[in-house]
N, CA and C atoms as an extended XYZ file, in Angstrom:
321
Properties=species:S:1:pos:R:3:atomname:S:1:resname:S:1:resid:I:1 pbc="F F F"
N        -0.388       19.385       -1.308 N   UNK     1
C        -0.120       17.966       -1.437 CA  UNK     1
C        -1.294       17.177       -0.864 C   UNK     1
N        -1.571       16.049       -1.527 N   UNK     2
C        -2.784       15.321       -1.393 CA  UNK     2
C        -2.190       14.344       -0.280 C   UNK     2
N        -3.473       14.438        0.900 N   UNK     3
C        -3.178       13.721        2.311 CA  UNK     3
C        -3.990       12.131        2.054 C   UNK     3
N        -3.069       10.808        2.216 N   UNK     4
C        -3.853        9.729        2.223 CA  UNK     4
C        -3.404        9.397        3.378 C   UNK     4
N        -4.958        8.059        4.164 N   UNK     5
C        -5.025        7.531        5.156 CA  UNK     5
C        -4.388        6.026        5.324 C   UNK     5
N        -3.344        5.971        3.941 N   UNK     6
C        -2.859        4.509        3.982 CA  UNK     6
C        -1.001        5.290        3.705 C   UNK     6
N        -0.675        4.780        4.881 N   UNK     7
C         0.826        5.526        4.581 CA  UNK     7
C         2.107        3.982        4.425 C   UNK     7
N         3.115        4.564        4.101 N   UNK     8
C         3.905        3.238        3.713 CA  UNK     8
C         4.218        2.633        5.206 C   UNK     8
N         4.770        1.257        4.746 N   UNK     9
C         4.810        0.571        5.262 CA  UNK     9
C         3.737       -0.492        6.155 C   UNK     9
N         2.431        0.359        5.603 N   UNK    10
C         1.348       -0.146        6.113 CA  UNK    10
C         0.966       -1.620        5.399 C   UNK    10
N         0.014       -2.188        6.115 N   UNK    11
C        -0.270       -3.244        5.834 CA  UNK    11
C        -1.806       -3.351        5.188 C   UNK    11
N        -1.686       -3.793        3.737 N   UNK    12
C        -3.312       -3.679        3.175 CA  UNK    12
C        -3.756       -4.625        2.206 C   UNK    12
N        -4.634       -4.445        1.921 N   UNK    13
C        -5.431       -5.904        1.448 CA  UNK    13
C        -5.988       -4.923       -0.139 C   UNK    13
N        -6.146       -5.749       -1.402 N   UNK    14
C        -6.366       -5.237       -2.595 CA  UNK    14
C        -8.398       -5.769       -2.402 C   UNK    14
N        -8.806       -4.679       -2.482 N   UNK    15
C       -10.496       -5.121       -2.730 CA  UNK    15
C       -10.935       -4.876       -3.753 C   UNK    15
N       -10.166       -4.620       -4.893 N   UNK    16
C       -10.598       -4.571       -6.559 CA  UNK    16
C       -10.013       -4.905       -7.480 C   UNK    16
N        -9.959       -5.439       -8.493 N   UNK    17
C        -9.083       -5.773       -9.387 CA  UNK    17
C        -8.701       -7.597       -9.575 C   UNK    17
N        -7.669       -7.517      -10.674 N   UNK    18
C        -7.461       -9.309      -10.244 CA  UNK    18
C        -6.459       -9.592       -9.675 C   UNK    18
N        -6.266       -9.113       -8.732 N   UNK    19
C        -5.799       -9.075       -7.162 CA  UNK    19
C        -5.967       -9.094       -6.329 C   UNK    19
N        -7.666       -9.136       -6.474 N   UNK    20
C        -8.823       -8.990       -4.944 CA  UNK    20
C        -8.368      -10.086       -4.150 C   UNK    20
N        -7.990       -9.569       -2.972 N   UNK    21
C        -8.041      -10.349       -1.459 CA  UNK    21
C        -6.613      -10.402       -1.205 C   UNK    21
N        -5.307       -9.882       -2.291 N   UNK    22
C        -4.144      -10.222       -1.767 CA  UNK    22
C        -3.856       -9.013       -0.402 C   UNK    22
N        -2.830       -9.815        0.119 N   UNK    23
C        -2.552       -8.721        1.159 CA  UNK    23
C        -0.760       -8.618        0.819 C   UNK    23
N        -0.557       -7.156        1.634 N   UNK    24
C         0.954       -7.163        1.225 CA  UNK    24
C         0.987       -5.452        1.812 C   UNK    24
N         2.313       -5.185        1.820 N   UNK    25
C         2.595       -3.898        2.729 CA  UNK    25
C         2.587       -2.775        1.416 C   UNK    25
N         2.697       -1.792        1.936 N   UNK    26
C         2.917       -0.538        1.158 CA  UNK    26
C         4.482       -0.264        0.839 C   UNK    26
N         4.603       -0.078       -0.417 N   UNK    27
C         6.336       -0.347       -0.610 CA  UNK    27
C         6.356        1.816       -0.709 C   UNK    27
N         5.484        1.818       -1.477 N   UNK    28
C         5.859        3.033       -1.978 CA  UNK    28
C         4.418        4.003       -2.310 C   UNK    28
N         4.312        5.462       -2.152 N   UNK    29
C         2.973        5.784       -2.399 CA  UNK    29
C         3.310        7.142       -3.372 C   UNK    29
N         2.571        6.966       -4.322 N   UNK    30
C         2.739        8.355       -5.590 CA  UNK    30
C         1.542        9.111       -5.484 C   UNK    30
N         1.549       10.171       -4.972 N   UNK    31
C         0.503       11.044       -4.796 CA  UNK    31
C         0.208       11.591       -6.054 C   UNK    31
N         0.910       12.186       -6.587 N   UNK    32
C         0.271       12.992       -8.018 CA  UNK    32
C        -0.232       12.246       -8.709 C   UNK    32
N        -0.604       10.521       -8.523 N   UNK    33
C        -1.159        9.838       -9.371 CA  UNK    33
C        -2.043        9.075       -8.848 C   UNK    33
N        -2.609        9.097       -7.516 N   UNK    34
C        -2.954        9.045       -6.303 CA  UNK    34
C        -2.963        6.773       -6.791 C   UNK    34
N        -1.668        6.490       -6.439 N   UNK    35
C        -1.410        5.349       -6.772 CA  UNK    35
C        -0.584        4.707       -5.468 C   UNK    35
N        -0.779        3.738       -5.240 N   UNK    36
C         0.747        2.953       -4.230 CA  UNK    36
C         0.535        1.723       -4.636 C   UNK    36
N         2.408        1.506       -4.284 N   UNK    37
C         2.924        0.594       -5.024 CA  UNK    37
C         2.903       -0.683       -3.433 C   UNK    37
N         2.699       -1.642       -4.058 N   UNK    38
C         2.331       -3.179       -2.569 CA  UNK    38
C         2.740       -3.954       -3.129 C   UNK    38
N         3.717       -4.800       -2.113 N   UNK    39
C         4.659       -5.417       -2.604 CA  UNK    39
C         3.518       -6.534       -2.505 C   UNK    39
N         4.259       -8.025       -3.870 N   UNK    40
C         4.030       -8.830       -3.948 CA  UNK    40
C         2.321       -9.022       -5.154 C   UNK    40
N         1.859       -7.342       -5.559 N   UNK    41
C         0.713       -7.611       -5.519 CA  UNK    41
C         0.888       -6.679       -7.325 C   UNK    41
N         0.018       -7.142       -8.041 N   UNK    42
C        -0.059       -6.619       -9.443 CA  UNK    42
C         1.284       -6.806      -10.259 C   UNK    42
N         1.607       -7.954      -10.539 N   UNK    43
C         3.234       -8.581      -10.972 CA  UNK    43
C         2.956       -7.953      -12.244 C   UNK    43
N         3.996       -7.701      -12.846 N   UNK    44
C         3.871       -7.527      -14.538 CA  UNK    44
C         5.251       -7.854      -15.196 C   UNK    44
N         5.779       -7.859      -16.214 N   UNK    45
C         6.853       -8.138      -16.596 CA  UNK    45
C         6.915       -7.548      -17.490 C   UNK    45
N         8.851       -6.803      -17.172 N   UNK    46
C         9.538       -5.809      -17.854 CA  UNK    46
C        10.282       -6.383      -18.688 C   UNK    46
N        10.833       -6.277      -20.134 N   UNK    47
C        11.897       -6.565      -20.571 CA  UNK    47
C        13.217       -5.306      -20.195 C   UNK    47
N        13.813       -5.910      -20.008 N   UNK    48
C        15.133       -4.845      -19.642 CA  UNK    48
C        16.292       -5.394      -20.802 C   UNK    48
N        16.998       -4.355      -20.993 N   UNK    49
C        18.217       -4.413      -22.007 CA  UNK    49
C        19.570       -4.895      -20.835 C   UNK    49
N        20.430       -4.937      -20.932 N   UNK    50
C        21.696       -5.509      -20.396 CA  UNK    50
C        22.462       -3.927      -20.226 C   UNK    50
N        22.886       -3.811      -19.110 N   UNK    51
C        23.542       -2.658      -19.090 CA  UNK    51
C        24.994       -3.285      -18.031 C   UNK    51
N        26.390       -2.783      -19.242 N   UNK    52
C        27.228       -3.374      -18.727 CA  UNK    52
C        28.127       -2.493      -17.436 C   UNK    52
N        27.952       -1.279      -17.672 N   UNK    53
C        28.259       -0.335      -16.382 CA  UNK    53
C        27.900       -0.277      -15.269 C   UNK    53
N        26.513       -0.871      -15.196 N   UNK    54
C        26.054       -1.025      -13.668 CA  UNK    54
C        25.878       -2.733      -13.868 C   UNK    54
N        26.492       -3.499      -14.212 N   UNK    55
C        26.583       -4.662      -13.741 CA  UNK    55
C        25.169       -5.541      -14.264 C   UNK    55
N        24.017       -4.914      -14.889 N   UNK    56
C        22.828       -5.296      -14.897 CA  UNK    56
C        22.662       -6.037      -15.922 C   UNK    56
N        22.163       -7.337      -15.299 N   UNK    57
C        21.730       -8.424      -16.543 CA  UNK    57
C        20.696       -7.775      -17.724 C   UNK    57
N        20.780       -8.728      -18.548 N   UNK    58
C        19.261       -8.070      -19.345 CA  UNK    58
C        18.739       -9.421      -18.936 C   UNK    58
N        17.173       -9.391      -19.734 N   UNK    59
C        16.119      -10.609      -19.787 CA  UNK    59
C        15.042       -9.942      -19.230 C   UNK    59
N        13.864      -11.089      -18.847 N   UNK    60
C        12.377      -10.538      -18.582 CA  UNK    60
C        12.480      -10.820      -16.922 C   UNK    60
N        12.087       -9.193      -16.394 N   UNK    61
C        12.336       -9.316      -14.746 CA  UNK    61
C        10.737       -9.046      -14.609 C   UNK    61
N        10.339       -9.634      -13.773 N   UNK    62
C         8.854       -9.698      -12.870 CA  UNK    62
C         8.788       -8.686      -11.621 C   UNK    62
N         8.005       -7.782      -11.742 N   UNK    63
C         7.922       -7.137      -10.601 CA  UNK    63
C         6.754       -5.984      -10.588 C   UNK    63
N         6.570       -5.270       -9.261 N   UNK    64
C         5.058       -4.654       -8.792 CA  UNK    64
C         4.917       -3.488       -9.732 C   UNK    64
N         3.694       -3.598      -10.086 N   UNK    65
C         2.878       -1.985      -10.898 CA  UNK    65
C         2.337       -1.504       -9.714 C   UNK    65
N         1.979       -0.508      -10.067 N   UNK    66
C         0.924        0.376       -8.644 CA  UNK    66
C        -0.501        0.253       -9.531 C   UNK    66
N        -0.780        0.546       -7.971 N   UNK    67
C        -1.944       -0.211       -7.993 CA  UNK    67
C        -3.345        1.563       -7.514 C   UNK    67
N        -4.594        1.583       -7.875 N   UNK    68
C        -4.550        3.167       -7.415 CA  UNK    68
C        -4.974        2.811       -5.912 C   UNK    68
N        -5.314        4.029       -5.352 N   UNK    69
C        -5.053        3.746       -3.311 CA  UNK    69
C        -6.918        3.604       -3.350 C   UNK    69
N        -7.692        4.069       -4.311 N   UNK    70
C        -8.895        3.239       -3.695 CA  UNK    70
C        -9.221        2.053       -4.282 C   UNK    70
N        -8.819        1.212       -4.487 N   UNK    71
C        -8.900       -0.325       -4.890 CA  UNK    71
C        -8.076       -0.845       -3.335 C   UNK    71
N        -7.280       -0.511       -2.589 N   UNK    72
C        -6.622       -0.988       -1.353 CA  UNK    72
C        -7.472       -0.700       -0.214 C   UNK    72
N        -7.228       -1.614        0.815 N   UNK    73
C        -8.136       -1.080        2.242 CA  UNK    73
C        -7.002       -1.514        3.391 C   UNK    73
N        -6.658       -0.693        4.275 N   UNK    74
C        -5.392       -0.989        5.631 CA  UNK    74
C        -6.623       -1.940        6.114 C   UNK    74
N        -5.044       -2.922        6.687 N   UNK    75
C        -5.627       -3.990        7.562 CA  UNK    75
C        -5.434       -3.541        9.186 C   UNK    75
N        -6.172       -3.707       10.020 N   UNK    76
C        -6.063       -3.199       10.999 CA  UNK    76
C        -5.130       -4.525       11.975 C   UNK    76
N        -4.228       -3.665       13.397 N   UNK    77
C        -3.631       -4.968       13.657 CA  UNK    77
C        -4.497       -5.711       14.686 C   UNK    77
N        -5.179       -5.232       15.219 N   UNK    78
C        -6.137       -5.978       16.125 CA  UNK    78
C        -6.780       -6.733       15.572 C   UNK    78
N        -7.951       -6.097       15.037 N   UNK    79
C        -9.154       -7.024       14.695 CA  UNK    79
C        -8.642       -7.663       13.333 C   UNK    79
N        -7.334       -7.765       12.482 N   UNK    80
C        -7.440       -8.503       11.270 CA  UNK    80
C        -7.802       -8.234       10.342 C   UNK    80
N        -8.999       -7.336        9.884 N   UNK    81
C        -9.730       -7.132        9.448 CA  UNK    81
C        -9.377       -6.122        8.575 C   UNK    81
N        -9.947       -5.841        6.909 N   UNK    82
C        -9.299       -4.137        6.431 CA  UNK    82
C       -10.635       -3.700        6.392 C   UNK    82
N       -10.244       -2.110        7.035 N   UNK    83
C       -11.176       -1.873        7.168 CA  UNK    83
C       -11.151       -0.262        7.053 C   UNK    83
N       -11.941        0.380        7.372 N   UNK    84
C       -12.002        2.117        6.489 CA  UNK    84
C       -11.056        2.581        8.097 C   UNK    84
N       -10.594        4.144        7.533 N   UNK    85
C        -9.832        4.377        8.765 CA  UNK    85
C       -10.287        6.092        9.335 C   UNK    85
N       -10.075        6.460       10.431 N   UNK    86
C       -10.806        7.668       10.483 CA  UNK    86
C        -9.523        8.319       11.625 C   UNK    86
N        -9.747        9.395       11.980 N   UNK    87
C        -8.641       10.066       12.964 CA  UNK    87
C        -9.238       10.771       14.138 C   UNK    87
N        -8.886       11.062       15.211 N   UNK    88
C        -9.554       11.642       16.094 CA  UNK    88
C        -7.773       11.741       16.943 C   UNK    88
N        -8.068       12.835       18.424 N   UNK    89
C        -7.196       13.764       19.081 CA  UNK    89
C        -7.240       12.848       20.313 C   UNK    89
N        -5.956       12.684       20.521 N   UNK    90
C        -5.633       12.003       21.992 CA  UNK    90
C        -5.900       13.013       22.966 C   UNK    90
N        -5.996       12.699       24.036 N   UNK    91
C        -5.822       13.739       25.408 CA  UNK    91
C        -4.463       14.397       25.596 C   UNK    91
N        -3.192       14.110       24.793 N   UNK    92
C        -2.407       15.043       25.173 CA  UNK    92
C        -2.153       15.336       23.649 C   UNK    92
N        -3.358       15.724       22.985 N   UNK    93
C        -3.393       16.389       21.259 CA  UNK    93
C        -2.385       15.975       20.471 C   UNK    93
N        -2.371       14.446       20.309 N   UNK    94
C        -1.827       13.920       19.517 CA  UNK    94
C        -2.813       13.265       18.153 C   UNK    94
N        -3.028       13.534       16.926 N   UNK    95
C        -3.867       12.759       16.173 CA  UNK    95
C        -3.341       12.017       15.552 C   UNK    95
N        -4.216       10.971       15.716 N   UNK    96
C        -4.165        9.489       15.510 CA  UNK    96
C        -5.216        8.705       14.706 C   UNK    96
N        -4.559        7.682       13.718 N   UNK    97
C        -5.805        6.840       13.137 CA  UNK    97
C        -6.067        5.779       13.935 C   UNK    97
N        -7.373        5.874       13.231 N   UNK    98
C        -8.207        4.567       13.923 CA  UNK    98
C        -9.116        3.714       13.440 C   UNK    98
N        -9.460        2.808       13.371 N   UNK    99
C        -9.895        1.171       12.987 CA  UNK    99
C       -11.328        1.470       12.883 C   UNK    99
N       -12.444        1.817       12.094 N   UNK   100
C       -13.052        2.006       11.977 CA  UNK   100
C       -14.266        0.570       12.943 C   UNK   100
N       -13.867       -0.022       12.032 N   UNK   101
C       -14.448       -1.549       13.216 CA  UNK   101
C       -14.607       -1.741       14.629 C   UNK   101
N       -13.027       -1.840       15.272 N   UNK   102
C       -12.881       -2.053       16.059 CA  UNK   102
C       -12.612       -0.692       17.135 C   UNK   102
N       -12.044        0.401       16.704 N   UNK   103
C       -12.050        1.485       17.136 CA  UNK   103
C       -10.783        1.793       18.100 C   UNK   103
N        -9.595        1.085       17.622 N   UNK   104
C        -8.353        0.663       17.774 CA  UNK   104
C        -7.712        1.624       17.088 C   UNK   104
N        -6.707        2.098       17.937 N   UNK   105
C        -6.262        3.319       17.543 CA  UNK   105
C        -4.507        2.185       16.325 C   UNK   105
N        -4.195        3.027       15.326 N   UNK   106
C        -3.503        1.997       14.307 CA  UNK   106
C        -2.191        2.580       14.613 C   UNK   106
N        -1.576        3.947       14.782 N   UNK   107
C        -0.712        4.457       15.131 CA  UNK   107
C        -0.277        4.223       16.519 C   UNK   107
């Protein structure tokens, strides 16, 4: 399984696409397509049919595409900033990311 340095719930900023500069969290991450999904960011619109068993309207619903994970960069919480992320070993061998910038451990 393919290891990424942007895990959910994280907080990241889009640096490609026509989405550049939004920021928004990690909703969801698809590895076999090496894609994650960020809320608020790459809207598209679905038509959906009406489904009367689960209660579900039909009409045109708006909502997130994924986006792939190198077009995104984590925002770090210190410095603000998104920025590349790297890992290194605590003193009681715990590994941890860290803020490339600022050198702020993110975990």
């Amino acid at each position: 399984m393919k290891k990424f340095k942007i895990r959910k719930d994280d907080k990241v900023m889009v640096i490609a696409g026509k989405d550049k500069g939004k920021v928004g969290k990690v909703l969801k991450i698809f590895r076999k397509k090496d894609r994650v999904l960020v809320e608020k960011v790459n809207m598209v619109k679905r038509h959906t049919k009406a489904n009367p068993y689960t209660q579900q309207a039909g009409g045109i619903v708006e909502k997130e595409a994924a986006v792939h994970i190198s077009n995104v960069a984590l925002i770090c919480d210190a410095c603000a900033k998104p920025t590349r992320v790297g890992y290194k070993v605590t003193a009681d061998g715990k590994k941890v990311r860290f803020c490339k910038k600022c050198n702020e451990t993110i975990d």
